[in-house]
C-alpha positions, 0 to 999 in steps of 0.5 A, a space after each residue: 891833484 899834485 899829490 896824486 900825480 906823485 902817487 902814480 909816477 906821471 912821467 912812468 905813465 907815458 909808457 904804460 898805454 903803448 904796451 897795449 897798443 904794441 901788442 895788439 899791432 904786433 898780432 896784427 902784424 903776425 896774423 895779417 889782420 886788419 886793424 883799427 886802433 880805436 879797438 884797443 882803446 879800452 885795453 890802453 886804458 886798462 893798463 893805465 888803471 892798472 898800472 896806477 893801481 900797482 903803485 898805489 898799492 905798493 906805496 900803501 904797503 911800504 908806508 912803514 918803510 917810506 916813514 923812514 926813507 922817503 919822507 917826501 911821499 904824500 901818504 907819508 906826508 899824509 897828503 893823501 889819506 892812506 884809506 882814500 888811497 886804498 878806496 881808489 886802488 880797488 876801484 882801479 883794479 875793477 875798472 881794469 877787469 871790467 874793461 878786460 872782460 868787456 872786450 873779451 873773454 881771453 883779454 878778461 882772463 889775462 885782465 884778472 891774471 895781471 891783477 893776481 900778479 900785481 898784488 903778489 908782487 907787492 905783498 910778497 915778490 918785492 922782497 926779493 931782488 929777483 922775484 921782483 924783476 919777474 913779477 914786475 917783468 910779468 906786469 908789463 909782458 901781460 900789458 902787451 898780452 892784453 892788447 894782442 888777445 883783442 884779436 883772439 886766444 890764436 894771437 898770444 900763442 903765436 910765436 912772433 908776440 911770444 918773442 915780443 912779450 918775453 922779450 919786455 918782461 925781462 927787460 923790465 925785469 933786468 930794469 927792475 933788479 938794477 933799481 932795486 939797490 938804487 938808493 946806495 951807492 953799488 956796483 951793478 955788474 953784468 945785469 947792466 948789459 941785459 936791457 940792452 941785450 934783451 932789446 937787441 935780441 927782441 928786435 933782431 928777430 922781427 927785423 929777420 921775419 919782416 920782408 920789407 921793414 919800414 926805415 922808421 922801425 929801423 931808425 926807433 930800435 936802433 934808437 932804443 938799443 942805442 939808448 939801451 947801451 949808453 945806459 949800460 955804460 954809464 952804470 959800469 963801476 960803482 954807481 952813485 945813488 943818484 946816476 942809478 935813479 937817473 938810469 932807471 928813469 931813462 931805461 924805463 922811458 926808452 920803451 917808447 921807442 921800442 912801442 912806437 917801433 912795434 906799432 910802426 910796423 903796423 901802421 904806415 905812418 912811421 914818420 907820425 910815430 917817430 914823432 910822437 915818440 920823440 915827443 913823450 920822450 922829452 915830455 918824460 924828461 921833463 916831467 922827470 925833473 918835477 916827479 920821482 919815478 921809482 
């Protein structure tokens, strides 16, 4: 069990549900609709299986490469079989789609679409620095349209979730492209100010179209954006491997304030999301310390 825990990045695992439940409670916010969260339980968990899907993949193809690099990978230390793994990324990937398609034809379609990306990414775009950030930016903004496409096609064309998903994609992509020479010693240059900038950007917008937003959005983005920027600063100059892998895994995990923040403004128990963010925070952390997350 261990092993596969490894295979999937547990600590990456805590931000992947929230990208659906954000979505789904930033339409409802856009369109006034009124929700209930077990609706988008089936899409959380398809993002899950999706997600667990995609690094599976990715460690089967690279496991040539891995043979070199990183030894301590289990289908390089070959605990896990390589053909179970493959067995279990199918299964993943149409348990996904069935889940997309179950909850509706427009969920289903952008179900198939992520599927369609996540392999291109890891069978081509992963190649090149740029082409990765977008196709693995693309994974984590089609996450959120899968939760926002509960509530009808009218609600992934609104512009409000748009911003919001635009807006994670090229965070994650900025993330993306500054791991990807994490393994050497490198200098980051102006990319280090994009996850930062494209947070601060994003949740500007929904702060100036909120009449009234609650004190608990407020505290989470300035928390994300703050988090966001202290990364930025950390990365300035030549970075060591270990700082960038550090980073990374701190950027990554800073999508729990920007989730908890959109679902925020939806439910009024801000003080309850708080909570629960600062929570898998410092869950993530820890898990960090015992699972690589790149």
């Amino acid at each position: 069990m261990y092993a596969w825990l490894k295979l999937i990045r547990l600590p990456n695992i805590l931000t992947v549900p929230g990208d659906a439940l954000a979505g789904f409670c930033i339409a409802a916010v856009s369109l006034n609709k009124i929700i209930s969260f077990k609706q988008a339980y089936p899409i959380m968990l398809a993002s899950i299986m999706f997600y667990c899907a995609g690094l599976i993949i990715n460690d089967i193809i690279d496991i040539n490469e891995d043979t070199n690099n990183q030894l301590k990978r289990p289908l390089v230390t070959q605990e896990i079989n390589p053909f179970h793994a493959k067995i279990v990324a199918v299964f993943l990937l149409c348990v996904g789609i069935f889940l997309g398609l179950y909850t509706s034809k427009t969920t289903g379609i952008i179900a198939i679409i992520l599927t369609l990306n996540i392999l291109i990414y890891n069978m081509w775009a992963k190649k090149n620095n740029v082409l990765a950030g977008i196709f693995m930016g693309l994974c984590r903004g089609l996450s959120l349209f899968m939760g926002a496409s509960i509530l009808g096609w009218q609600s992934i064309t609104h512009i409000t979730v748009l911003i919001v998903a635009i807006g994670e994609s090229l965070y994650i992509m900025s993330v993306t492209m500054i791991a990807y020479n994490e393994r050497q010693d490198t200098k980051i240059g102006w990319l280090k100010f994009m996850p930062f900038g494209t947070l601060f950007i994003t949740l500007s917008y929904i702060l100036t179209i909120q009449n009234q937003p609650s004190i608990y959005f407020v505290i989470l983005a300035l928390i994300s954006t703050a988090t966001a920027f202290k990364c930025s600063y950390i990365l300035s100059g030549t970075v060591k491997s270990n700082i960038t892998i550090q980073i990374v895994g701190v950027l990554i995990t800073n999508l729990i304030f920007f989730q908890t923040a959109l679902i925020g403004l939806y439910n009024k128990l801000g003080l309850i999301f708080a909570g629960v963010a600062l929570i898998l925070f410092n869950t993530n952390k820890l898990l960090r310390k015992h699972f690589y997350t790149s």
